[in-house]
C-alpha positions, 0 to 999 in steps of 0.5 A: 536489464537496464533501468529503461522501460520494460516489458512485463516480462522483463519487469517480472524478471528484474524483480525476481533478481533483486532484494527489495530495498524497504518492505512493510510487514502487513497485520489486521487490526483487531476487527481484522485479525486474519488479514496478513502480508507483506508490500514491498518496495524496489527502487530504480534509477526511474521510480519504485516498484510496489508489490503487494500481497495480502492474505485474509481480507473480507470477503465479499458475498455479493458478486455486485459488490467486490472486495476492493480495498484501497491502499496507501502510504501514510506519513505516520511511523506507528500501526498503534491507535484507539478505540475509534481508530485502530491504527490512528497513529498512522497519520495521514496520507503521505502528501509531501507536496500538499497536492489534493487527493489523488496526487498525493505521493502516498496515494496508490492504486486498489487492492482487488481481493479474490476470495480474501487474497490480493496481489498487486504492483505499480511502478511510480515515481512519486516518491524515492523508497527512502523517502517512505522508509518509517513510514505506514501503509495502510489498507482500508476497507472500502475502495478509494473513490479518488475524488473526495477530499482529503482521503477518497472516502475510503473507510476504515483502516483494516490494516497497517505495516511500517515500512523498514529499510531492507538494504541500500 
């Protein structure tokens, strides 16, 4: 298949053919020790296809309040933190441009759980894989309201993985 626009059929089918080109091992923080996973990144001629697959998020017991988390690229190169802040050594969101939240390059679509798993993928091309490799994604516990500045008041990191180089 060609780098045009595809259906999803076609789409599914490229991916299944290719090596990913940058991957991020996905690790709960310690309140979170469950969550496991892995995003990885696929680069096109026209963007990078984004798939995620996370295993061990919370579960949500109200129906009126579903499990979705949000997701996103920080421009931190460690899942290291504090106390307050488990993984606060991974930065920020990615926002090489200085664009307000949502338009950042690291801002992504939501993780929807299904009884403490999600799958997930987008096509962007807000950034290049190189352009993101050593840096994190992280997955909070709330989802993005892409609206309130800086981050979309999206509550705690619960997870984090840096992304590595997997080929060129």
């Amino acid at each position: 298949m060609s780098d045009s626009i595809c259906t999803a059929d076609a789409c599914f089918a490229w991916l299944s053919a290719r090596t990913p080109n940058g991957a991020a091992l996905i690790h709960g923080s310690d309140a979170f020790p469950d969550i496991e996973g892995q995003v990885l990144f696929y680069q096109r001629r026209d963007g990078v296809f984004v798939v995620a697959q996370i295993t061990g998020l919370p579960i949500e017991q109200d129906s009126c309040d579903p499990a979705i988390f949000a997701m996103h690229i920080h421009d931190g190169d460690s899942c290291t933190g504090n106390e307050t802040d488990p993984f606060a050594d991974a930065g920020t969101h990615d926002n090489p441009k200085d664009c307000p939240h949502p338009s950042h390059a690291g801002d992504l679509p939501p993780l929807f759980g299904n009884d403490g798993y999600a799958w997930g993928a987008v096509f962007t091309n807000r950034f290049a894989v190189s352009d993101v490799i050593g840096k994190t994604v992280i997955i909070h516990r709330q989802p993005d309201d892409f609206t309130t500045q800086p981050a979309g008041n999206a509550g705690a990191k619960i997870a984090c993985g840096v992304i590595s180089n997997i080929h060129s």
